[in-house]
C-alpha positions in Angstrom: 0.0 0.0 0.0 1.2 3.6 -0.6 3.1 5.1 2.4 1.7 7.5 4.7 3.6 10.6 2.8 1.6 13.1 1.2 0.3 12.3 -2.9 0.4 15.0 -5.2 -2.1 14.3 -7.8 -3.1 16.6 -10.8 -6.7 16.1 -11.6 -7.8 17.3 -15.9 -11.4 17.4 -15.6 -14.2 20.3 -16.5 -16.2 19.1 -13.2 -15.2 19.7 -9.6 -16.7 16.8 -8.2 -14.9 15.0 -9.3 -11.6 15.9 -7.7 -13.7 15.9 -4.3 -14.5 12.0 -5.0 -10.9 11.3 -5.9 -10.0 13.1 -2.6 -12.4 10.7 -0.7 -11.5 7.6 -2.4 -7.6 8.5 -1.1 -8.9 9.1 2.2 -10.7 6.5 2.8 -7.6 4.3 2.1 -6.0 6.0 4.9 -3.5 8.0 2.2 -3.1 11.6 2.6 -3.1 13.4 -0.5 -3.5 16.8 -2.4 -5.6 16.9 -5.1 -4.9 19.7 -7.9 -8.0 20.5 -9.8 -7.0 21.5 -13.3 -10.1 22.8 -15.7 -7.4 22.8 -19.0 -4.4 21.7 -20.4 -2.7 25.0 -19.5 -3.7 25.0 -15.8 -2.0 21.4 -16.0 0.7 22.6 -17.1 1.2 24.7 -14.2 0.2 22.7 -12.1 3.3 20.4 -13.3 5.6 23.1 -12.1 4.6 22.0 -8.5 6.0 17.7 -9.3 2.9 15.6 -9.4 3.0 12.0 -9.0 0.1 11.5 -10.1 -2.2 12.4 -13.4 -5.9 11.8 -13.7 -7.6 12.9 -16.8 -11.2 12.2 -17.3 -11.2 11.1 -20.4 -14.9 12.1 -21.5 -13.1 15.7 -20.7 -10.1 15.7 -22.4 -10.8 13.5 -25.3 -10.5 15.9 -28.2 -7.0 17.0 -26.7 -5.7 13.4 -25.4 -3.2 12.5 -27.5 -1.6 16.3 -26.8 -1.5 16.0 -23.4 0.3 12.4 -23.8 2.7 13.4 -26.3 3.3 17.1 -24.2 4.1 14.4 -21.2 6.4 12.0 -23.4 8.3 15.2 -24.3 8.6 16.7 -20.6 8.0 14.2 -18.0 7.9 10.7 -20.2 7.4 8.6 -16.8 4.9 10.4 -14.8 1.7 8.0 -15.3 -1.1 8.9 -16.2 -4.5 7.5 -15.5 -7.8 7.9 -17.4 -11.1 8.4 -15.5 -13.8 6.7 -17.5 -17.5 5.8 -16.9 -17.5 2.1 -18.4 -14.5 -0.3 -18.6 -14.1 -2.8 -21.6 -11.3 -4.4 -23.6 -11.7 -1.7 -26.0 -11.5 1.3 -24.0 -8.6 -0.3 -22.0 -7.3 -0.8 -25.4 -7.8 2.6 -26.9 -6.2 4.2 -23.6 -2.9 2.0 -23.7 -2.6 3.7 -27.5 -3.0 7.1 -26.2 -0.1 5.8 -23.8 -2.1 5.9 -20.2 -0.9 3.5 -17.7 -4.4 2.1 -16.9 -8.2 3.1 -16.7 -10.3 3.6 -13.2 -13.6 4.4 -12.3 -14.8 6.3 -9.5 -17.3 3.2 -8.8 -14.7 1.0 -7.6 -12.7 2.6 -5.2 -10.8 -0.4 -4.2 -9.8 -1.0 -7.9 -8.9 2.9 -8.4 -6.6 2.8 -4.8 -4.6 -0.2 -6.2 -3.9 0.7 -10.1 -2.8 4.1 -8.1 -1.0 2.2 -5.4 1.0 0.6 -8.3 1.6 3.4 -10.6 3.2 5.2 -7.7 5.4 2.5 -6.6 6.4 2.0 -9.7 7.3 6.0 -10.4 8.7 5.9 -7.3 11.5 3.3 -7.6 12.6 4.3 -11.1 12.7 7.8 -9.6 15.1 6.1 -7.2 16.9 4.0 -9.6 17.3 7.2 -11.8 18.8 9.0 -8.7 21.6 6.3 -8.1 22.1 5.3 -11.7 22.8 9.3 -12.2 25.0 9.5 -9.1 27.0 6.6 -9.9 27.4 8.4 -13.5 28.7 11.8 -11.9 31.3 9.6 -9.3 32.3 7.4 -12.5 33.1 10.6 -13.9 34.9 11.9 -11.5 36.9 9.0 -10.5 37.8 8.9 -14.5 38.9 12.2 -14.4 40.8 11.4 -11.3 43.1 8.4 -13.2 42.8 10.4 -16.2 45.0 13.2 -14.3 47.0 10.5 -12.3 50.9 10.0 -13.4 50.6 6.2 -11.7 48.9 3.4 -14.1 45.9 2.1 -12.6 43.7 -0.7 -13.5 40.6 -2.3 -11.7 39.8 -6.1 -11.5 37.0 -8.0 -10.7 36.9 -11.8 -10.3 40.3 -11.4 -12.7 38.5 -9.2 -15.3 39.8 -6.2 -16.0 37.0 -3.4 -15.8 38.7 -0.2 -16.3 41.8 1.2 -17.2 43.6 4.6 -17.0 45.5 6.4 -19.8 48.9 5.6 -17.8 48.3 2.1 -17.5 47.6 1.8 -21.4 50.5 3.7 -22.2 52.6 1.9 -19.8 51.7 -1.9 -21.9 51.4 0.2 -25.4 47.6 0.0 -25.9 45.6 2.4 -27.6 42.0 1.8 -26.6 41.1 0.9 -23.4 38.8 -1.6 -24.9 41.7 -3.8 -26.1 42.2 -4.5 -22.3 38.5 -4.2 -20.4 36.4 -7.1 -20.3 39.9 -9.3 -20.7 41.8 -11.6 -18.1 44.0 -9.4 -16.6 46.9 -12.5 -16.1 47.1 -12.3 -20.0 49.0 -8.9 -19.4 51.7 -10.5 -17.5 54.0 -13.4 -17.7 53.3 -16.9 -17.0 55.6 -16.5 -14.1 54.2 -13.6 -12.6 50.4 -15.0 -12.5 51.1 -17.4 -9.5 51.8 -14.1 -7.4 49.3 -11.8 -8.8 46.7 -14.3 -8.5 47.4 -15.1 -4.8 47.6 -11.5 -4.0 44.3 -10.3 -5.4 42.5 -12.7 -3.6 44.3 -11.7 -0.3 43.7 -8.1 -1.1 39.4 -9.2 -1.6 39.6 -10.8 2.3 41.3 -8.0 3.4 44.4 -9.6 4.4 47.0 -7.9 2.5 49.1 -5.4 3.2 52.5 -6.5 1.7 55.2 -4.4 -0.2 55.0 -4.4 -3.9 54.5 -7.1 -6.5 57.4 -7.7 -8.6 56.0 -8.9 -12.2 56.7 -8.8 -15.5 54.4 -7.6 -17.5 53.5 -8.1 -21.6 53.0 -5.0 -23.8 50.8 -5.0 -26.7 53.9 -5.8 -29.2 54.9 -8.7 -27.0 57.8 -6.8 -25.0 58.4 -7.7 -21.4 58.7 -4.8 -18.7 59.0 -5.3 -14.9 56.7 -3.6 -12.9 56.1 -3.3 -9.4 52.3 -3.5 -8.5 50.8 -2.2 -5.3 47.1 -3.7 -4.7 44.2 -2.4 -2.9 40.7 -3.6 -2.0 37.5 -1.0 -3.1 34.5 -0.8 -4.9 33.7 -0.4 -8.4 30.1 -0.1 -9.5 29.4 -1.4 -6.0 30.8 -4.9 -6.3 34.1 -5.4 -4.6 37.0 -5.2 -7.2 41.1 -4.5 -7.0 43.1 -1.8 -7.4 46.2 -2.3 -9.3 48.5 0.3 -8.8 52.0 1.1 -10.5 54.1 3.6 -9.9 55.1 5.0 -13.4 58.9 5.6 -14.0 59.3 9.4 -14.8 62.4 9.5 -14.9 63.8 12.2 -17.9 65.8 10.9 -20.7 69.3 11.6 -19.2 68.9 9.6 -16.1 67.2 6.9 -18.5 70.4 7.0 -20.6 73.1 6.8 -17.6 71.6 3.6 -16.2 71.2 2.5 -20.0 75.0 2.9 -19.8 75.5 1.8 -16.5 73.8 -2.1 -17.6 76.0 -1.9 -20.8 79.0 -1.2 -18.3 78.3 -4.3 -16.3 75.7 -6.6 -17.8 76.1 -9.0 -20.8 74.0 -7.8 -23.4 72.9 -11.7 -25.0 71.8 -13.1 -20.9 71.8 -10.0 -19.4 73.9 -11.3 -16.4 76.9 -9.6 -15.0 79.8 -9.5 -16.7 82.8 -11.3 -15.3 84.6 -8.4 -13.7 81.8 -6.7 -12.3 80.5 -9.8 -10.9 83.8 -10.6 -9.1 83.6 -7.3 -7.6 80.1 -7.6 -6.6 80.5 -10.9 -4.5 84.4 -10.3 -3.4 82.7 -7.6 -1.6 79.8 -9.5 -0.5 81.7 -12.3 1.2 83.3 -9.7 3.3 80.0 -9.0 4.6 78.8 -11.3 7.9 76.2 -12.9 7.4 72.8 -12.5 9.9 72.1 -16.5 9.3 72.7 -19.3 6.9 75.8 -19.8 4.5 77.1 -18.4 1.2 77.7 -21.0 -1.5 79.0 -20.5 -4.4 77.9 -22.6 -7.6 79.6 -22.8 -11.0 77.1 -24.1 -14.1 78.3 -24.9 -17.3 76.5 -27.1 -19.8 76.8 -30.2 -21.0 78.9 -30.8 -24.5 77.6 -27.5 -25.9 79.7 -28.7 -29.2 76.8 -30.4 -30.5 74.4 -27.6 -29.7 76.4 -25.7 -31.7 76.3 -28.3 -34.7 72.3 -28.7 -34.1 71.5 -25.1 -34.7 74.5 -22.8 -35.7 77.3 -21.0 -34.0 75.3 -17.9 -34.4 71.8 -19.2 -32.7 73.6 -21.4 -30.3 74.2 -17.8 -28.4 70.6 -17.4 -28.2 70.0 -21.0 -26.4 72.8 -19.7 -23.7 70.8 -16.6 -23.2 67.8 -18.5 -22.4 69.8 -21.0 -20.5 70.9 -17.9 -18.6 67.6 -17.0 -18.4 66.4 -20.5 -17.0 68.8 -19.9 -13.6 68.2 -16.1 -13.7 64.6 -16.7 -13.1 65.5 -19.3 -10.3 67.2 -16.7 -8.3 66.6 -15.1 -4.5 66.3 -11.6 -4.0 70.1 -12.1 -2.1 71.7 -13.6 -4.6 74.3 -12.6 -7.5 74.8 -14.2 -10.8 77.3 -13.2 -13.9 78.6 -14.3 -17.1 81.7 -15.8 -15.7 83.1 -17.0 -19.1 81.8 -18.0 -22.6 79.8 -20.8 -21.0 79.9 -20.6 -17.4 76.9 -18.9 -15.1 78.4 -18.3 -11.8 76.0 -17.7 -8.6 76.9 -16.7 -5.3 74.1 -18.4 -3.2 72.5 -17.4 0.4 70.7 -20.5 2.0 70.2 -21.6 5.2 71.3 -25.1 4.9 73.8 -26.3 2.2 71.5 -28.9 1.2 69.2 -26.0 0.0 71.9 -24.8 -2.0 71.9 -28.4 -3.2 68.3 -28.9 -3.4 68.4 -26.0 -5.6 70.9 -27.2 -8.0 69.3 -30.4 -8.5 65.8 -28.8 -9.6 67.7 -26.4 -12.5 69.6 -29.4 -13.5 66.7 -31.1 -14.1 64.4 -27.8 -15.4 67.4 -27.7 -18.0 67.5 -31.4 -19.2 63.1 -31.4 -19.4 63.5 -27.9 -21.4 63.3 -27.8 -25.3 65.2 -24.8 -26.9 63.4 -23.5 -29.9 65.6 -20.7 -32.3 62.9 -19.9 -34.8 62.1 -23.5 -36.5 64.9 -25.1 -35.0 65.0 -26.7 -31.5 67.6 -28.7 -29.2 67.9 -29.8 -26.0 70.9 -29.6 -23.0 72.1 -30.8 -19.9 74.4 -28.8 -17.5 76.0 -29.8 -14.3 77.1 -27.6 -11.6 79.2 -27.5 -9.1 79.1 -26.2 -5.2 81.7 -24.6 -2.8 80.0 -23.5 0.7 82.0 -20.6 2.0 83.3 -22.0 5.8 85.9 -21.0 8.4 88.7 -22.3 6.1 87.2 -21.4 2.9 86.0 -17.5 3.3 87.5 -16.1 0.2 86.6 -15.9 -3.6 89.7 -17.7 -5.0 89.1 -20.4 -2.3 85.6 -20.6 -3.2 86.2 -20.9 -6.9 88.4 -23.4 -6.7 86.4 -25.7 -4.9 83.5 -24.8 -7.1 85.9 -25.7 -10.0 87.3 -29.1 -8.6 83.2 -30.2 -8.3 82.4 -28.9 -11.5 85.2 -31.1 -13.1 84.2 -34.1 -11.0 80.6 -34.0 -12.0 81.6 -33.2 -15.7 84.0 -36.8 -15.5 81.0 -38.5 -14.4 79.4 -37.6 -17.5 77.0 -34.3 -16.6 73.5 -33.8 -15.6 74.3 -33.3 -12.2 75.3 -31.6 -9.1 78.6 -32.2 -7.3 79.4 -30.9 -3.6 83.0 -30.0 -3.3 84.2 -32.5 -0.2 87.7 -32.1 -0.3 87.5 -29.7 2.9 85.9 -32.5 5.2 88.8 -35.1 4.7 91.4 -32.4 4.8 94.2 -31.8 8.0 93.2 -28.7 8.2 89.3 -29.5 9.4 90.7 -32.0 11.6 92.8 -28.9 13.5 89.8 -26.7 13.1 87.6 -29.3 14.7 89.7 -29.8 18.0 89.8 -26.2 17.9 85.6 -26.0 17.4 85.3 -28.8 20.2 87.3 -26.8 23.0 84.8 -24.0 21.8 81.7 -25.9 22.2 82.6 -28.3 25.4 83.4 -24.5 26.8 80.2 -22.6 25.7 78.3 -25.6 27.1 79.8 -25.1 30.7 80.1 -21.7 30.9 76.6 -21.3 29.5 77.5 -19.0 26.1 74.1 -20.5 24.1 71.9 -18.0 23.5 68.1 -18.8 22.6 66.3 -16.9 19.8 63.1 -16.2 18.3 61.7 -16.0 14.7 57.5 -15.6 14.5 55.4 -18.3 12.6 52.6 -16.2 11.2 49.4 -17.0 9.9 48.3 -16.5 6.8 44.8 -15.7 7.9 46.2 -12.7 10.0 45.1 -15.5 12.9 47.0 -17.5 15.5 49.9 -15.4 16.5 52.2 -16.0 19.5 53.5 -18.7 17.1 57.8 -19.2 17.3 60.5 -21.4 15.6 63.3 -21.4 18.3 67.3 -20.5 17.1 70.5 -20.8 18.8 73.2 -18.8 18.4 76.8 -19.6 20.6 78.9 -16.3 21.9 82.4 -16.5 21.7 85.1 -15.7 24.5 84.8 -11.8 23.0 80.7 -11.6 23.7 80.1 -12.0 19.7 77.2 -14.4 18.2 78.1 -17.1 16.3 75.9 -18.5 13.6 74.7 -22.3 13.5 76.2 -22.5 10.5 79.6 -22.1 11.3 79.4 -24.4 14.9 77.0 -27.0 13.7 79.0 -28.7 11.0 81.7 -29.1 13.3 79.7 -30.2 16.1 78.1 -32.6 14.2 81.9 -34.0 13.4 82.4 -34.1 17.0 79.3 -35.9 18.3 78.2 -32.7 20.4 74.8 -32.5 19.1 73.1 -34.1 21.3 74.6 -32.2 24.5 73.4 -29.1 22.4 70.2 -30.4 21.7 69.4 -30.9 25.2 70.4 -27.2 26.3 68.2 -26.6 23.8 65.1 -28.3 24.8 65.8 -27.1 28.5 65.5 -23.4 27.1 62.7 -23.8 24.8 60.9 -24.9 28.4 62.3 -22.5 30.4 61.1 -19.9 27.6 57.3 -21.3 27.4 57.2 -21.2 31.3 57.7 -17.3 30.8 56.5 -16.0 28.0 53.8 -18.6 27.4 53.4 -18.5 23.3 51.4 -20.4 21.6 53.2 -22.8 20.3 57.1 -22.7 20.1 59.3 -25.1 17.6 62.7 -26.5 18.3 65.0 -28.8 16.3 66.5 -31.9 17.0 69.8 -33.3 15.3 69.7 -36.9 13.6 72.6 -37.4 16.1 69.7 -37.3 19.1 67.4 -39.7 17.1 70.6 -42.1 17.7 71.0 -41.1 21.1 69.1 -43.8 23.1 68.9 -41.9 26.1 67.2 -39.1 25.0 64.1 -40.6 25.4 64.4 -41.3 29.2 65.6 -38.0 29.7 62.5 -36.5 27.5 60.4 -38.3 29.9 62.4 -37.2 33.4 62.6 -33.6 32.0 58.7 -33.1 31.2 57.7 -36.3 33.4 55.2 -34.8 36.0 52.2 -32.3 35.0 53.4 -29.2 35.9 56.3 -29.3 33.5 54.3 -31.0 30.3 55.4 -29.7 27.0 52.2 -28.8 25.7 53.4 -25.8 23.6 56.5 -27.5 22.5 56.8 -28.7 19.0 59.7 -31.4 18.2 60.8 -30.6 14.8 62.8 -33.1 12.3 64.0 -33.1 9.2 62.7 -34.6 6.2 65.8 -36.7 5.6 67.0 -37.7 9.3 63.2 -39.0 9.4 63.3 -40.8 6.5 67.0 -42.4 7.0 66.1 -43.4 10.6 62.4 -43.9 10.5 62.0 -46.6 13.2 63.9 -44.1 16.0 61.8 -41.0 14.6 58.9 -43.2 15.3 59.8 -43.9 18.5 60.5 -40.3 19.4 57.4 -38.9 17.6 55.1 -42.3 20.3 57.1 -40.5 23.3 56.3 -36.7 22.6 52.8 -37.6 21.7 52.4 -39.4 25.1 54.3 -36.1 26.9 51.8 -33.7 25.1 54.1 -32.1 22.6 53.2 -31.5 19.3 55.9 -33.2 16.2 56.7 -31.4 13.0 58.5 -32.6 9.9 61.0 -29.7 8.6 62.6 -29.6 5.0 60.1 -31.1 3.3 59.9 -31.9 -0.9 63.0 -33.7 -0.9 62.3 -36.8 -0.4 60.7 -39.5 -3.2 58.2 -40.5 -1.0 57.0 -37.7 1.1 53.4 -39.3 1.4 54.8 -42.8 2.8 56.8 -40.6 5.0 54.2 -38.3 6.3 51.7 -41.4 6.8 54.3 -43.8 9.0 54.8 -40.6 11.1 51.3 -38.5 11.3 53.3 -34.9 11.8 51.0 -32.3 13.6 52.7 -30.0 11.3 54.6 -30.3 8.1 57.0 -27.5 7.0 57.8 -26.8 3.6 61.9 -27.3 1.9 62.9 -23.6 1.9 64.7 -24.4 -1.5 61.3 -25.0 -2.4 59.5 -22.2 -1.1 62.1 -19.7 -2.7 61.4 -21.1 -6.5 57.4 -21.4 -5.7 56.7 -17.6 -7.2 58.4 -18.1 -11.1 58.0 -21.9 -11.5 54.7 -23.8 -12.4 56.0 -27.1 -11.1 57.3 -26.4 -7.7 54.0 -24.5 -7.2 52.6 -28.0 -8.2 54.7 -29.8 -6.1 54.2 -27.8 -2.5 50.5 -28.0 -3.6 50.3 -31.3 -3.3 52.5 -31.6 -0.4 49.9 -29.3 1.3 47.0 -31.4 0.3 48.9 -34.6 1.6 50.0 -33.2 4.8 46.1 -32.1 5.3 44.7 -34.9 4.2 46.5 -36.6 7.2 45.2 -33.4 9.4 48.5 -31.3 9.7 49.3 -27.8 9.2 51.6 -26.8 6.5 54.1 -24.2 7.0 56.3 -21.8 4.4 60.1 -22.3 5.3 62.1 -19.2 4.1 59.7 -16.1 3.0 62.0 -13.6 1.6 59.3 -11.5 -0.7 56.1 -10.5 -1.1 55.3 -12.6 -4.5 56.3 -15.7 -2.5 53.9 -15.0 0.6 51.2 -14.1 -2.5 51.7 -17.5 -4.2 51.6 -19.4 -0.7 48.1 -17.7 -0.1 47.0 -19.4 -3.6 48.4 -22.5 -2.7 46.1 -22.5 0.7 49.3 -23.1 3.3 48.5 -22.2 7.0 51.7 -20.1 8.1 55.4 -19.0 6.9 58.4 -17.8 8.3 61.6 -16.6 7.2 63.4 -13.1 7.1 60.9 -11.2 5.3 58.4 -12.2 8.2 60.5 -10.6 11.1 64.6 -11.4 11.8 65.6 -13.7 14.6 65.6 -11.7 18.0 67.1 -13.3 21.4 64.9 -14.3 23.9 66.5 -15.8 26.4 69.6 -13.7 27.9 72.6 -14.2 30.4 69.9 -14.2 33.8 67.3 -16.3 31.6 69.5 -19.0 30.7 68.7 -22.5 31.7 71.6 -23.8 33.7 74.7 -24.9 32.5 74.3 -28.7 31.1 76.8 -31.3 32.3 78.3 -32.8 29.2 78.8 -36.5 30.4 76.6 -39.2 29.3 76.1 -37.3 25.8 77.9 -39.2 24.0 80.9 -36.8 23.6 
């Protein structure tokens, strides 16, 4: 029924009687209204002045002049109805009326019928009135925000569910488009490279739950000539015709030609034009100087690639376009990189990369996974196409081996090794761990450790687990770090090898467990991860102590997680077994860390029912450029909750990464770009110093 507001109707009729019965009818109905009695067509055109809702001509009246008045309305006002007053109602008056374009005949003699076709007419009038209203305000702020990215510098372009509905000049200009509508209504991942869509497709749906707020994208975008430019994309969650959409946001270079020029001269300076690597020299330079740089955690290692018998490359498609298949072998490990590491031209075959991991098996890892990309890889030079194999050869940077030359002759003598073998595949230089001088370093090393043990020079530190849903904080892996006699941190991976050597891991372990209690007693997180050494899966008292140390209710390890890696677990299954039956019955939670190394991860994963499972770092840092690693920690994820564990990102260094993960549908992720390592446990907070007898050392 019509609301209680006033009606404004316009009444064409030569009799004033009418307009009284019109008023009764309304009032009856319990509407208020305000009849206008007009005796012509010009009083009724006044009386239009004052925004009736409402026309009633009598048709009897106004017939002569009928059609005028309704075209005089279609010109004006086209949707004010108007309804004819008529003494008799048939198919043929209703007919004839509907021509002269009223919206429906009444009678005064049926009030009930009158109070309805009124009661619809003004709804009607009313909502499109409405409709009008916000289609026209959503006009004039569609303007306006067109003028706005009109007069913007940056490129903008909106998305909804990965369609691209609008578009700025800027951002046309910026991929060489002419029309917007070459772009709008299109997928906006056929703009960018194949490698960039795994990031940009995880971030835009972060960005739509709100749970985004990362640095820049870094993509590569595709022009409309088919050029590649890099581009870093900021995203933002709005509103466009009020559905929610993303804001795609890129900061145009404006830049004048001169500076444009200098860093064009700059690349040419130290870049290879055909792979666009760093030429030898400059390369040298770059990571002479960053080896004297100390490292926050991890290890440098340096890795020397060459391909396999490039001689019959060359004979399969030509001296001249066997250049272009090293440029896009170049470009194979170039898109393989982390943000932290270097690679140049070394010589006319050789890619040299000075690698940041945590582990040298990452480095490895790594190796292994390009080795193979190369050899599954079909080169094509126009309608030519070949194949290759390379090997590659590691050096870790240690306390013997710190310099370059060092380095490069280690990474040299594993090159060779692998290349005498036959190729496709990665070599390890070893000749450190049988040489004298690791045996003098290690008695050295063991004083240091048996030392720091007694005189309690551990240090405990923290790095957050965090959430992907922006839920369940108060989540920490657990470091170590030794001090030296001169109060200066040592990193795990300078100590651990050798303790390892030395059989002092479990006696390190243990100080490490005592902590991580001692820590979850005061700051009480949720749930804190520690690491144990393959050496303490060996150690057969470890499980008697486990059960002396967290025996008795008070000190259960409820917000302890046991982590182990993916390898120790799978070379001693039966003892991780064991380990994993003892914390379950203690309360503690088990992880598996490191994994997507292993052949079998599911068999692996089922024997041992991990509460959590986290993801190979090597892994995690290829997971943003390459299809297939995203495909493999996808179905790692799926395995490890199909057997109800949480999944967790080893080694976050960059916003595409964390994007990609959030595609992928893991839990939680750590790593550097997360938050550094901080202590957590100081000199006072310490647990006490451990005796080191009955450790095995």
């Amino acid at each position: 029924m019509i609301d209680s507001n006033q009606v404004r109707l316009a009444v064409l009729t030569g009799r004033e009687e009418q307009v009284e019965a019109l008023n009764k009818c309304f009032r009856n109905a319990g509407i208020a209204s305000h009849c206008q009695w007009c005796g012509d067509l010009d009083a009724l055109t006044r009386a239009l002045g004052d925004d009736p809702e409402l026309v009633v001509v009598d048709r009897a009246f106004a017939a002569p002049k009928a059609r005028d008045l309704v075209d005089w309305r279609n010109r004006t006002n086209p949707k004010l109805p108007i309804l004819y007053l008529d003494a008799a109602l048939d198919a043929d008056r209703l007919s004839a009326a509907f021509r002269d374009g009223a919206s429906d005949v009444v009678q005064l003699t049926d009030p009930a019928r009158l109070i309805a076709v009124a009661d619809r007419e003004l709804r009607l009038a009313r909502t499109e009135h409405a409709l009008d209203a916000t289609i026209d305000s959503a006009t004039q702020y569609k303007k306006q925000i067109k003028a706005l990215m009109a007069e913007t510098p940056d490129a903008l372009a909106y998305i909804q569910e990965g369609i691209v509905v609008d578009v700025n000049p800027a951002w046309l200009e910026l991929l060489g488009y002419r029309d917007e509508t070459d772009l709008i209504g299109h997928p906006v991942m056929d703009t960018f490279k194949p490698e960039s869509r795994g990031p940009l497709k995880g971030a835009i749906v972060a960005t739509l739950q709100g749970k985004w707020n990362a640095e820049a994208l870094e993509t590569v975008a595709l022009t409309a000539a088919g050029d590649e430019v890099s581009l870093k994309v900021h995203l933002q969650a709005t509103e466009y015709d009020g559905d929610p959409c993303v804001k795609v946001l890129c900061s145009v270079d404006r830049e004048g030609p001169n500076t444009r020029e200098l860093k064009l001269r700059d690349d040419a300076l130290t870049k290879d034009p055909a792979t666009l690597l760093y030429h030898r020299a400059h390369y040298v330079e770059l990571t002479r100087s960053r080896l004297n740089q100390k490292l926050k955690s991890g290890l440098r290692i340096l890795a020397w690639i060459r391909p396999d018998n490039f001689s019959r490359v060359c004979n399969d498609v030509g001296h001249i376009a066997s250049e272009t298949v090293f440029a896009e072998f170049a470009d194979l490990a170039r898109s393989q990189l982390l943000p932290n590491d270097i690679c140049g031209r070394f010589d006319g075959l050789s890619v040299m990369v000075l690698l940041e991991r945590g582990r040298l098996q990452d480095a490895e890892n790594w190796a292994q996974r390009f080795v193979e990309q190369v050899s599954r890889h079909v080169f094509t030079i126009g309608d030519q196409s070949t194949t290759l194999t390379c090997t590659v050869g590691l050096c870790a940077a240690s306390e013997e081996l710190t310099g370059f030359d060092q380095l490069l002759l280690g990474a040299r003598s594993a090159l060779e090794q692998g290349k005498d073998a036959g190729g496709n595949a990665t070599v390890t230089n070893e000749t450190s761990n049988s040489d004298s001088r690791i045996q003098s370093y290690d008695a050295i090393w063991a004083r240091h450790l048996k030392s720091a043990l007694v005189e309690n020079r551990f240090r405990l530190l923290k790095q957050p687990i965090v959430a992907l849903s922006g839920e369940g904080q108060g989540v920490v892996d657990l470091l170590i770090r030794m001090i030296d006699h001169r109060g200066k941190p040592v990193l795990p991976s300078e100590f651990i090898p050798a303790a390892e050597r030395n059989n002092m891991m479990q006696a390190i372990d243990r100080w490490v467990i005592a902590a991580a209690a001692d820590y979850c007693k005061q700051r009480a997180p949720s749930m804190a991860f520690i690491k144990l050494s393959y050496q303490s899966l060996q150690d057969a008292s470890l499980l008697n102590w486990l059960s002396n140390h967290f025996g008795q209710p008070a000190g259960r390890p409820n917000n302890l997680c046991f982590s182990i890696s993916e390898e120790s677990a799978a070379k001693y299954l039966r003892e991780t077994k064991r380990l994993r039956k003892i914390l379950a019955d203690l309360g503690a939670r088990f992880a598996l860390e490191h994994v997507g190394n292993a052949r079998q991860p599911a068999q692996l994963i089922e024997h041992l029912q991990p509460d959590y499972v986290k993801i190979d770092g090597g892994l995690i840092g290829q997971i943003a450029a390459t299809e297939s690693v995203q495909t493999t920690v996808r179905r790692i994820v799926e395995l490890a909750s199909n057997f109800g564990a949480q999944s967790i990102a080893e080694q976050v260094e960059d916003a595409n990464t964390m994007a990609v993960l959030w595609q992928i549908g893991i839990q939680f992720m750590q790593g550097h770009y997360v938050h550094e390592p901080e202590v957590v446990l100081q000199d006072a907070d310490s647990p006490a110093p451990l005796s080191i007898s009955g450790t095995g050392m």
